[in-house]
C-alpha positions in Angstrom: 29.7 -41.5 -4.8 30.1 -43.2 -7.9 29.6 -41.6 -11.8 28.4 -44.0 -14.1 29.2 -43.1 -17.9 25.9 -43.0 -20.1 26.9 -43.1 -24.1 25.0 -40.2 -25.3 23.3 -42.5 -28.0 21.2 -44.2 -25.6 19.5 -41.2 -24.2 16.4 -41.0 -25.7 14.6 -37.0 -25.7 12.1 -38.3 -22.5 15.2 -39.2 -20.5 17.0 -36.1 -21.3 13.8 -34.3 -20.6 13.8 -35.8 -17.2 17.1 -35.6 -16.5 17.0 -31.6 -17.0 14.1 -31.6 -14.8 15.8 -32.9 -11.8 18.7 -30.8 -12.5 16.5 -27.9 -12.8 14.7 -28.4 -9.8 17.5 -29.3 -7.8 19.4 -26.3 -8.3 16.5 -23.9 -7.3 16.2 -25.5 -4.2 19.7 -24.9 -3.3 19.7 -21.8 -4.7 16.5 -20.7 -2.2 18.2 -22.4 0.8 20.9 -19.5 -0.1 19.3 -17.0 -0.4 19.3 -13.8 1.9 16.0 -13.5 4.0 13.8 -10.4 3.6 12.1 -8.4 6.2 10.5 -5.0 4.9 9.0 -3.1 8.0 6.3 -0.5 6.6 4.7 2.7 9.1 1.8 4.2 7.8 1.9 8.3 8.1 5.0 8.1 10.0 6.8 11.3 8.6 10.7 12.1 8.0 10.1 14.7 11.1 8.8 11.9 13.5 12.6 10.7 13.9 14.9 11.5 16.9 17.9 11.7 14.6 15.7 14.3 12.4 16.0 16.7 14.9 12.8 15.8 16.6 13.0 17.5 19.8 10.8 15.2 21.3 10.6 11.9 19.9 13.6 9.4 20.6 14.1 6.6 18.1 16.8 3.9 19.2 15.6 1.2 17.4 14.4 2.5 14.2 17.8 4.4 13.9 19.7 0.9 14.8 19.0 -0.4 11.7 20.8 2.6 9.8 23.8 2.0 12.3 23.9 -1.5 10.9 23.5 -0.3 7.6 22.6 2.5 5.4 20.4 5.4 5.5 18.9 6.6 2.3 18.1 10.4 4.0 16.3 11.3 0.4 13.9 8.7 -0.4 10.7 9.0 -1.5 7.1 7.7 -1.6 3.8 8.3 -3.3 1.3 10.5 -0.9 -0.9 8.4 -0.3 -1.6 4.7 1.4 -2.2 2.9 -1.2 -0.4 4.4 -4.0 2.7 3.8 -2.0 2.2 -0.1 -1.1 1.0 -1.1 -5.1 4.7 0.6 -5.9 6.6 -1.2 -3.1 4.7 -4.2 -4.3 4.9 -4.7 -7.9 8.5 -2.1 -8.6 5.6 0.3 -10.9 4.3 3.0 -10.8 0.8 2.8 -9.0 -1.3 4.3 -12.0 -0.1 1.5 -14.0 -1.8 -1.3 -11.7 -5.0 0.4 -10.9 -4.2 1.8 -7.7 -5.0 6.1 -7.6 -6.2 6.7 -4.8 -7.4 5.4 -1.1 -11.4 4.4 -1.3 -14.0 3.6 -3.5 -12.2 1.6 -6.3 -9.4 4.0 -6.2 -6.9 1.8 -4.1 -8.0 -2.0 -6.3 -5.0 -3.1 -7.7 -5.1 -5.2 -10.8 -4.7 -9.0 -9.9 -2.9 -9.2 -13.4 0.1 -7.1 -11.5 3.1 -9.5 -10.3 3.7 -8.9 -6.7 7.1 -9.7 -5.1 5.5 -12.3 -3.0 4.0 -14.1 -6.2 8.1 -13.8 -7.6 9.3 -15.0 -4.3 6.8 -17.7 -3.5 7.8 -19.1 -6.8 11.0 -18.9 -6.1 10.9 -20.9 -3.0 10.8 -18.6 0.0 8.0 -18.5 2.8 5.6 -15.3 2.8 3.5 -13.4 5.0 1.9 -10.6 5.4 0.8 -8.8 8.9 -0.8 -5.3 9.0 -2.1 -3.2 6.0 -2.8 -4.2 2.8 -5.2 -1.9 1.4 -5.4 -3.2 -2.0 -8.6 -4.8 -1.9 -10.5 -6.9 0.7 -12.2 -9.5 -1.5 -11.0 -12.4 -4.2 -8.9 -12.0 -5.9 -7.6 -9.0 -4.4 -6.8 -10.3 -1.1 -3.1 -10.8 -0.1 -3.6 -14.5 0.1 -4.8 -14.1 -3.8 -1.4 -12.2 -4.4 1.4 -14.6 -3.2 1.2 -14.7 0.4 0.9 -17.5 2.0 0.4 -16.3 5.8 -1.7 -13.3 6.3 -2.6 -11.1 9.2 -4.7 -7.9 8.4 -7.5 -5.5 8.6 -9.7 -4.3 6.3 -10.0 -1.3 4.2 -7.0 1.4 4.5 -7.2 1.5 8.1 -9.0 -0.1 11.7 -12.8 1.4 12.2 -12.7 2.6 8.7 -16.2 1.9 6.1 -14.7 -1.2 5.7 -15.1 -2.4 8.7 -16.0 -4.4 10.5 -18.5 -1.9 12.4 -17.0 -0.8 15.7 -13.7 -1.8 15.5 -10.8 -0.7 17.3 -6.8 -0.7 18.1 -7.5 -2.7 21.1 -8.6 -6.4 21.0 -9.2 -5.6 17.1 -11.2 -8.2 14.4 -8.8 -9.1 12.2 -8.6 -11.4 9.0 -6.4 -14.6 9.8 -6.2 -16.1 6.0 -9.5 -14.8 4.9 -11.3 -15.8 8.2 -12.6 -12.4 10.7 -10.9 -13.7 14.6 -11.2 -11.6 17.4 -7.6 -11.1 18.9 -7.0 -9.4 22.9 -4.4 -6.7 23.1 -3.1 -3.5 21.2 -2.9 -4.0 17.4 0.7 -3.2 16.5 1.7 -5.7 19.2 -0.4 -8.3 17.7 0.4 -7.7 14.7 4.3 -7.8 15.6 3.9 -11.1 17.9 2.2 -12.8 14.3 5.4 -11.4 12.2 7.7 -12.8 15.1 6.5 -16.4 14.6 6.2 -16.4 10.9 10.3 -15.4 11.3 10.7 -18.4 14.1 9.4 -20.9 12.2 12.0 -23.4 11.4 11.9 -24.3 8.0 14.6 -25.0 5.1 13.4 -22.2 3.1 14.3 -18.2 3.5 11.2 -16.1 4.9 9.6 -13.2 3.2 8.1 -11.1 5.9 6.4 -7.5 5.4 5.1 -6.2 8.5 3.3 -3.5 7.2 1.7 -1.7 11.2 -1.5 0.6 10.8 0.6 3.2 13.2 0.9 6.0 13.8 -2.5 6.2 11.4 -5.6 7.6 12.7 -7.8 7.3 14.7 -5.2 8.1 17.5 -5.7 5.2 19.4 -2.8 4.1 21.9 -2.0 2.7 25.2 -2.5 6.1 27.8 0.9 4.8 29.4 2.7 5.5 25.7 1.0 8.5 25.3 1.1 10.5 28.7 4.9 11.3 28.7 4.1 13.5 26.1 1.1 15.1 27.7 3.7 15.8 30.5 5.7 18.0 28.9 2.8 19.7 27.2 2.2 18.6 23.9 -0.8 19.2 22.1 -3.0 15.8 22.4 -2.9 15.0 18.8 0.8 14.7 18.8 1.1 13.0 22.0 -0.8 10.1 21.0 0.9 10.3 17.7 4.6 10.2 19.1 3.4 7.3 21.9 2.4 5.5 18.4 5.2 6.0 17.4 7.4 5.0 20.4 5.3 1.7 20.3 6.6 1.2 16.6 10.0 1.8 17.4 9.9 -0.9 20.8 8.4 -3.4 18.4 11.3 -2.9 15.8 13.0 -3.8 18.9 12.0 -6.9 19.3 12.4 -7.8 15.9 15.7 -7.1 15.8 16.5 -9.1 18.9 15.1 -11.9 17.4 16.8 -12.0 14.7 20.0 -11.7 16.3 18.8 -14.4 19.0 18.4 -16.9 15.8 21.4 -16.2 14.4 20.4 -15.2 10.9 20.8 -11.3 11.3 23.8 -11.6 8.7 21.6 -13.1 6.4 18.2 -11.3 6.3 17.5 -8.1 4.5 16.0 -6.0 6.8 14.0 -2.7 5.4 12.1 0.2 7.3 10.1 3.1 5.8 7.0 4.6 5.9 4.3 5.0 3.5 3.9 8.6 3.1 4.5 11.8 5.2 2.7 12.7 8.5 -1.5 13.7 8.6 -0.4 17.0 10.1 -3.9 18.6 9.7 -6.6 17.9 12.5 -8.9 19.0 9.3 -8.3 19.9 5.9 -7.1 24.0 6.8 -5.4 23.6 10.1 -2.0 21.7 11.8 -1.1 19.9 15.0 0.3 23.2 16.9 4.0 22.0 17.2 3.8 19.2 15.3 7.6 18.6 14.2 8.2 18.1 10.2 11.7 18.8 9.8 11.4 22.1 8.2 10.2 20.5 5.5 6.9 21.6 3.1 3.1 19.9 3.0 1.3 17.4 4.3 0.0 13.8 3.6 -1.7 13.8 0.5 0.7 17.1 -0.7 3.1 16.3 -3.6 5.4 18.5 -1.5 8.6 17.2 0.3 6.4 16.6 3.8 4.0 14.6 1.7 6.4 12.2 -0.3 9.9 12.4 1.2 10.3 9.2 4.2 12.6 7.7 6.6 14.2 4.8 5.0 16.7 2.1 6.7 18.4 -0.7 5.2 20.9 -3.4 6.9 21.9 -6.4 5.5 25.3 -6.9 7.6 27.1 -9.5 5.1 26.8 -7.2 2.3 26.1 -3.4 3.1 28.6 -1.6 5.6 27.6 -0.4 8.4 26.6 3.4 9.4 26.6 4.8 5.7 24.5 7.7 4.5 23.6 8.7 1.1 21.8 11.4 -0.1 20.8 10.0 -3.6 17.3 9.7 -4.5 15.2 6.2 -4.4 11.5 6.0 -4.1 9.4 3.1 -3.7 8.9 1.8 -7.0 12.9 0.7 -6.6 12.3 -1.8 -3.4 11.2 -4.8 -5.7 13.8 -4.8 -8.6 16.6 -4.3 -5.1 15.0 -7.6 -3.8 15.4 -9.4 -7.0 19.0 -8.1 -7.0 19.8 -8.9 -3.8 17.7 -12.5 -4.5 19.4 -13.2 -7.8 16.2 -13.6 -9.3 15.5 -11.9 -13.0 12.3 -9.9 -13.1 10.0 -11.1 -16.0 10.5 -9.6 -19.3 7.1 -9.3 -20.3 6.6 -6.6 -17.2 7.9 -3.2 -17.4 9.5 -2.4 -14.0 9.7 1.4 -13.5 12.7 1.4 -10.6 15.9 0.2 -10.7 17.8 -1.3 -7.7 19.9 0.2 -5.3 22.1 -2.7 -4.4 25.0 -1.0 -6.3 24.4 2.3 -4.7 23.9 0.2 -1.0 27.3 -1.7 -2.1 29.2 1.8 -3.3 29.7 0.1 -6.9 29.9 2.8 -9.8 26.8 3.5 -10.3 25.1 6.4 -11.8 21.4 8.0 -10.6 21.7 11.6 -11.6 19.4 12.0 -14.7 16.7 9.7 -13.3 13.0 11.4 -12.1 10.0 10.4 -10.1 6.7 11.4 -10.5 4.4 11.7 -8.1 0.6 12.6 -8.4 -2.7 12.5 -6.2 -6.5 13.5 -6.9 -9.5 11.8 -5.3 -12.2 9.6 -7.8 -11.3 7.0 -10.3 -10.8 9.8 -13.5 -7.2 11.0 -13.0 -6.7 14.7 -14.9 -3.8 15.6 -16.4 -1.6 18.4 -15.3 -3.6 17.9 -11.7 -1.7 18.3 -8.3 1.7 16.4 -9.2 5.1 16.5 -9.5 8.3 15.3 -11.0 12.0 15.6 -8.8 15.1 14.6 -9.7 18.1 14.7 -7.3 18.8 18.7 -8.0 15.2 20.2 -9.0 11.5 19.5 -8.5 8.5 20.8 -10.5 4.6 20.9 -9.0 1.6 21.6 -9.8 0.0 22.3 -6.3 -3.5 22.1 -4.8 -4.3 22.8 -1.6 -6.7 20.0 -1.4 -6.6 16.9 -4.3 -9.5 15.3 -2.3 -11.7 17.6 -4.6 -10.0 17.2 -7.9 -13.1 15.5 -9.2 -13.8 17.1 -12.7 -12.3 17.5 -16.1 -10.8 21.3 -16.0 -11.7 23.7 -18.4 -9.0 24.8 -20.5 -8.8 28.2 -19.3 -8.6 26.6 -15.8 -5.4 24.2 -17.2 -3.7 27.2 -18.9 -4.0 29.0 -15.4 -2.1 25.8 -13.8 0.6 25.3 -16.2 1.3 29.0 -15.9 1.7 28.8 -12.3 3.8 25.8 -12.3 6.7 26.2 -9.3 10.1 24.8 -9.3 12.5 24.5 -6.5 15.9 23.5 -5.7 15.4 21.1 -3.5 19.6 20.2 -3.2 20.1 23.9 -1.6 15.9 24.9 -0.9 15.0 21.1 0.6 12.0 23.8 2.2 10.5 24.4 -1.3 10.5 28.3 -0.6 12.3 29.9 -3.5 10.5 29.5 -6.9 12.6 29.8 -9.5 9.7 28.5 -12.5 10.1 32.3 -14.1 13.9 32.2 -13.6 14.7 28.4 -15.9 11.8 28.1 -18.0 13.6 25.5 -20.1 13.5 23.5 -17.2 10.4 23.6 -16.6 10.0 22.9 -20.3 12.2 19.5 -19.8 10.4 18.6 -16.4 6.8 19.3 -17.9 7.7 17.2 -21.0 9.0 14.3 -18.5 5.4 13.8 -16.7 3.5 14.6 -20.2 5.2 11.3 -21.1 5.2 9.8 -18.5 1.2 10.7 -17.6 0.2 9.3 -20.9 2.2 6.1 -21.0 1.0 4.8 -17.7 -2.7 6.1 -18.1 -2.9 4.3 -21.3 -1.9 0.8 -19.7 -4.4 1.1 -16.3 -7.3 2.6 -18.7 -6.6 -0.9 -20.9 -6.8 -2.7 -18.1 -10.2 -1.1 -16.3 -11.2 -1.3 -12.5 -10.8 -4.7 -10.8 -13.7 -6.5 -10.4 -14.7 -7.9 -7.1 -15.7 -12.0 -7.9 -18.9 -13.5 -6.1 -20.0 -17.2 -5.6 -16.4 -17.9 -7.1 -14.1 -21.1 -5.4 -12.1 -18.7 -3.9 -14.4 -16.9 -1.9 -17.7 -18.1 -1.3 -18.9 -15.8 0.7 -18.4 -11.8 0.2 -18.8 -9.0 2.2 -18.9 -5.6 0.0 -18.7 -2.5 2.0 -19.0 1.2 1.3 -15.1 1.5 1.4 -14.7 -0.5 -2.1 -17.9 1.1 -4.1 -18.0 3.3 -7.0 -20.0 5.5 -9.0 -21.4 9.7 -8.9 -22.8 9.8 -6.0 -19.7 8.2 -4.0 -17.3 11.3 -5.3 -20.4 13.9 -4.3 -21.8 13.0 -0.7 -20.7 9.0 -0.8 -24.2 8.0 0.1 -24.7 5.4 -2.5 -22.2 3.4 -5.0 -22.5 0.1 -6.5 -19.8 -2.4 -6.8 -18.2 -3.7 -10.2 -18.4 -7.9 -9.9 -18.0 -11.2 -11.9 -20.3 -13.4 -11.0 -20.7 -17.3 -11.1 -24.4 -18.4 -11.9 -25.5 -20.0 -8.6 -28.3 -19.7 -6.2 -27.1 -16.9 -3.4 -28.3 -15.2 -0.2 -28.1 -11.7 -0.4 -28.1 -9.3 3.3 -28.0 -5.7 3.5 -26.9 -4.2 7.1 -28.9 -1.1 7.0 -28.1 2.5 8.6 -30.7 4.5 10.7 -33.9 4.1 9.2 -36.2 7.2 10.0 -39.3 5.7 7.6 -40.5 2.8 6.3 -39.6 1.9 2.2 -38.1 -0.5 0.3 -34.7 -2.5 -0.1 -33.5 -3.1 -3.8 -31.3 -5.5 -5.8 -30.9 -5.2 -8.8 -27.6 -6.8 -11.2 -28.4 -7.1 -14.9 -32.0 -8.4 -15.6 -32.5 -8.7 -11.6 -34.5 -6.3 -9.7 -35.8 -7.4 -6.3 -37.4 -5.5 -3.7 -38.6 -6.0 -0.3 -40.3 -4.0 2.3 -38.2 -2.1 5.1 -39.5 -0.6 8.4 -38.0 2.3 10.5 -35.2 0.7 13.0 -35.1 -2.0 11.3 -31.5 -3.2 11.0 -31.2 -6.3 8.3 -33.0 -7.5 5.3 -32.1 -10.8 3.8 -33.0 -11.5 0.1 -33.0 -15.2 -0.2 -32.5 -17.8 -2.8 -31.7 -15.3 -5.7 -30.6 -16.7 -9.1 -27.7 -14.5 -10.2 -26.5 -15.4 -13.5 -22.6 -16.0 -14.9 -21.1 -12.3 -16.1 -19.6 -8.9 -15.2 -21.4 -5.9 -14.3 -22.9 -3.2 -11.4 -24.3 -4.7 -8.6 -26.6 -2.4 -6.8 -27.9 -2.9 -3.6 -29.9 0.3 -2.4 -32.3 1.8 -0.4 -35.7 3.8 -1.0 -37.5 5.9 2.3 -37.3 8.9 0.0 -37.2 10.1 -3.6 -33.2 9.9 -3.2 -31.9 6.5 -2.9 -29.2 5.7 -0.4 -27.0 3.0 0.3 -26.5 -0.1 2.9 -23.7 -0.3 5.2 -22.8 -3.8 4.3 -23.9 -6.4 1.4 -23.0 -9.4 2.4 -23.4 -12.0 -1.0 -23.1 -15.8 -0.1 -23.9 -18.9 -2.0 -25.7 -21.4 -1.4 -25.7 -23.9 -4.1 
């Protein structure tokens, strides 16, 4: 190829402009052709007990544990204790209360579409992504995944299959599902589905590197799983619960199988990323005050939804076999909010300036570079309702000590505390060792009270800081009649309000609307007398007559006018209003 020489004063500025451009563009395409490939494989409830190489006396784990051989196990890595919580973090490298994200229902889990998600950095950046499983970060625009960088998507609704969400009467087995914002009916078992989607997203031939998070519903409840995975269990006498739990859980780890095989059987295992954790620790409680009998947790303490080591601590894998060496073990702390900045890292793309990122990436530690992660802290903290409360149910570890704040059930943190009540709770704040007590048995709060002092100081900061940022921000507002989504199904899962923290038996929803003409449906629960329906949003207030057993009412041709507000769809057959199953707002116009 022949370089022709260009005298500098003949370039004018638009030429030079151009010029740069091509370079520019140029060298981010061959910079994406060489980049690494990054698979993150996400369980939901799948605790660090539910391992065979845990100690699990029951459970075997062969594939799962493959990817540690290839690579590295992080055996102290940790997670928020909660669904949500826990995928906001993973998504955007933040802490959740900074995006929105609190909590599991009712406006809780609606993460800010102002948040950068590392599909939005990668897409840019010019890899393929996709998304099949659980997103639970909000079902309609612009929540949805396909809002927030990915570009194939695969998933339920709501937190979980046969939730509020709905829709009504689904199931694992030949589930609805949303293909790119379109409900399909697919036939088998979920997992498998949603495994066989994530396996041809990864086929796909294509010059540019793949994002793929396969994000399975399992081993979440309801406990519903093929009987063949389930009865070997049964047969050596485990309590149901469990066995259908640990034959979830063998499905998971024959799907991770696969996926590994078919990377290998492509050839570009040395060049993908491949990451498996879960999202929090194991629903040991059949209700709120009892446990699976036998249910295996590795000795260590809580639940899901505890702030305890059960509740946030996770299995976590990692190969990449160009760069990480194989069947390494560390013991360092890293927690969820440190998966995106390790993807940019590994990527060798620069996170945006204008974002604080709250981890840090472990590609040094992965690599055994000097690196230093001794002083660092994570803080963890879960209540139910869209008001967090400070000094409530959290906790802040660092690699040698841990201070909580327990509560035996955050699902009823729902008021302010009285003073009295917070002066109670910060003198019964507990401290562990968790390097040489990893059981959180041995207080030692009365025995280092400057500790405490330092620890307490750490989440006071760190509490108001991020607080501040989501309260600037407010609840994410669902969008109707909007280009993006013309038609909206809202759903009990995603309403707010009083009455959704007391009996969750009527919310409205928080909306921007486009002025347009709309038909507005309400599915309606068990009617046992006749009443009325109601709309009302703004200025509106419609009503129409409802009979017992009836099952829909459809308010047509209503005006709605451009702004943000309450939309409230309810219904009267007594004094005390209740709410629809589903609204389902279309336009028409």
């Amino acid at each position: 190829m022949k370089y022709v020489a260009i005298r500098p004063k003949i370039i004018n500025r638009y030429t030079l402009i151009f010029c740069l451009g091509i370079l520019f563009c140029s060298s981010n395409f061959l910079s994406a052709q060489n980049r690494p490939n990054v698979l993150i494989m996400l369980t939901d409830d799948q605790g660090y007990g539910d391992l065979g190489s845990h100690g699990n006396p029951y459970l075997k784990t062969p594939n799962i544990e493959e990817i540690g051989k290839q690579g590295l196990e992080m055996t102290h890595f940790f997670t928020y204790p909660n669904c949500s919580a826990t995928r906001a973090a993973i998504l955007t490298g933040r802490y959740p209360y900074r995006t929105g994200v609190t909590g599991v229902t009712q406006v809780d889990h609606l993460m800010n579409t102002s948040e950068e998600t590392i599909a939005e950095i990668l897409s840019k950046n010019g890899y393929r992504t996709g998304i099949f499983g659980k997103w639970h970060l909000g079902d309609n625009a612009p929540m949805r995944p396909t809002d927030q960088g990915f570009q194939e998507a695969l998933v339920h609704k709501g937190g979980g299959i046969g939730q509020a969400a709905g829709p009504a009467g689904n199931t694992y087995f030949d589930p609805i599902l949303e293909h790119n914002n379109e409900s399909k009916k697919y036939e088998g078992y979920c997992d498998d589905i949603f495994t066989d989607a994530a396996l041809d997203f990864i086929s796909t031939k294509s010059d540019k590197p793949f994002f793929t998070y396969l994000a399975t519903n399992l081993p979440h409840f309801p406990l519903e799983v093929p009987e063949e995975k389930a009865d070997p269990y049964r047969k050596i006498g485990l309590h149901e619960d469990n066995a259908r739990t640990y034959g979830m859980i063998d499905n998971i780890d024959a799907n991770v199988g696969r996926v590994l095989k078919r990377l290998k059987k492509l050839g570009i295992e040395d060049k993908t990323l491949v990451i498996f954790l879960s999202d929090n620790g194991p629903r040991n409680r059949r209700t709120k005050n009892d446990v699976y009998p036998g249910r295996w947790v590795s000795n260590l303490r809580g639940t899901k939804t505890s702030v305890y080591e059960c509740g946030t601590r996770v299995p976590f894998f990692v190969q990449w076999p160009s760069h990480v060496k194989k069947a390494q073990t560390t013991n360092t702390m890293g927690a969820v909010i440190d998966v995106l900045p390790t993807i940019l890292d590994v990527c060798d793309i620069a996170p945006s300036k204008e974002v604080k990122i709250d981890g840090r990436s472990l590609l040094p530690l992965w690599k055994n570079e000097p690196t230093d992660f001794n002083d660092r802290e994570f803080i963890t903290q879960m209540h139910y309702g869209p008001t967090v409360f400070k000094y409530m149910h959290f906790a802040v570890r660092t690699q040698k000590y841990k201070l909580v704040s327990p509560h035996d059930d955050p699902h009823h943190i729902l008021y302010q505390p009285k003073d009295e009540e917070l002066k109670e709770i910060l003198a019964n704040l507990e401290l562990y060792d968790v390097q040489n007590d990893p059981s959180e048995r041995i207080n030692l709060a009365g025995d280092h009270p400057e500790i405490v002092e330092n620890l307490l100081s750490r989440y006071e900061n760190w509490f108001d800081e991020v607080t501040e940022e989501r309260d600037s921000k407010g609840i994410q507002r669902i969008y109707l009649g909007n280009a993006m989504q013309r038609s909206t199904n809202l759903s009990q899962f995603d309403w707010g309000g009083p009455r959704v923290i007391s009996k969750n038996e009527l919310g409205h929803w928080r909306v921007k609307t486009e002025a347009g003409l709309y038909n507005v449906s309400f599915d309606l629960p068990s009617l046992e007398n006749d009443g009325t329906a109601h709309l009302k949003y703004k200025e509106l207030h419609l009503e129409l007559p409802i009979v017992k057993n009836q099952k829909k009412v459809v308010f047509r041709d209503v005006t709605l006018p451009e702004g943000k507000g309450n939309f409230h769809a309810f219904l009267k057959t007594e004094r005390l209003a209740k709410g629809p199953l589903f609204v389902d707002v279309e336009r028409v116009d």
